[in-house]
N, C-alpha and C positions, 0 to 999 in steps of 0.2 A: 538833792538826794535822788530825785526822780531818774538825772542819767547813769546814776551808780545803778542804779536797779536795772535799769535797760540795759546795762552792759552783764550785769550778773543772771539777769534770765537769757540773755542771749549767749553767754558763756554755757548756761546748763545744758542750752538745746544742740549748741555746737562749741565744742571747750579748740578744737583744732582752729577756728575762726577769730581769733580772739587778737585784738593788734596790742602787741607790748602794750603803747603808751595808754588804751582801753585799760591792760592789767594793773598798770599804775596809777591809774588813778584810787579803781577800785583798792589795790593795798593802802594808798596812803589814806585812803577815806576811814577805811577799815583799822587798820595795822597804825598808823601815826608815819611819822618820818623812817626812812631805812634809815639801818646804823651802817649798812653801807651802798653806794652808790658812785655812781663817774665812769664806770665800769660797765661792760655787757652786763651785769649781773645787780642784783638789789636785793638783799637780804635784809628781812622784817624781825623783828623779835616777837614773841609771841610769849602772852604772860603764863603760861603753865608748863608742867614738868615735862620733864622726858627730853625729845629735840624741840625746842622751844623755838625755831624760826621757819621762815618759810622765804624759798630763793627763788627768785624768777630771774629768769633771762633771755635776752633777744632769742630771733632765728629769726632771717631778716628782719622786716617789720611785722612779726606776729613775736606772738609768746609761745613756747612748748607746750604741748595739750596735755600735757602730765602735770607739767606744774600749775596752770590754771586749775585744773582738778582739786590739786593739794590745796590753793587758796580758796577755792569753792569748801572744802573740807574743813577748813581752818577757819572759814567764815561761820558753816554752819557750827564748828563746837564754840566759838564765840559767841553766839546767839544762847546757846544752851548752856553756857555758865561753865564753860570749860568740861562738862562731861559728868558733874556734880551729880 
């Protein structure tokens, strides 16, 4: 758990720095298995209402600084019990 952490405080200080395969790990540590993957793209499901997943995708070997954001965001309302 020690390098998920060190990938997620280093995602908060800089989200544009972030290398996909760092953001995958994080989702699968977090999130469980994608329901989908093989593809540029991995999308997570996420247990509560509304849009219930969360998509990352390449750009070359980084992740988009937007969507690391949304898993940084989706991490923190999982910590907090979905928002309860």
């Amino acid at each position: 758990m020690g390098k998920i952490n060190e990938i997620i405080a280093a995602a908060k200080n800089n989200p544009a720095d972030v290398t996909f395969a760092d953001l995958c790990r994080v989702c699968d540590h977090c999130f469980g298995e994608p329901r989908q993957q093989g593809t540029s793209h991995r999308v997570y499901k996420m247990p509560w209402q509304g849009d219930p997943r969360v998509n990352i995708q390449m750009h070359g070997n980084k992740a988009k600084a937007y969507q690391v954001k949304q898993v940084l965001k989706a991490i923190d309302k999982l910590e907090k019990g979905y928002g309860k």
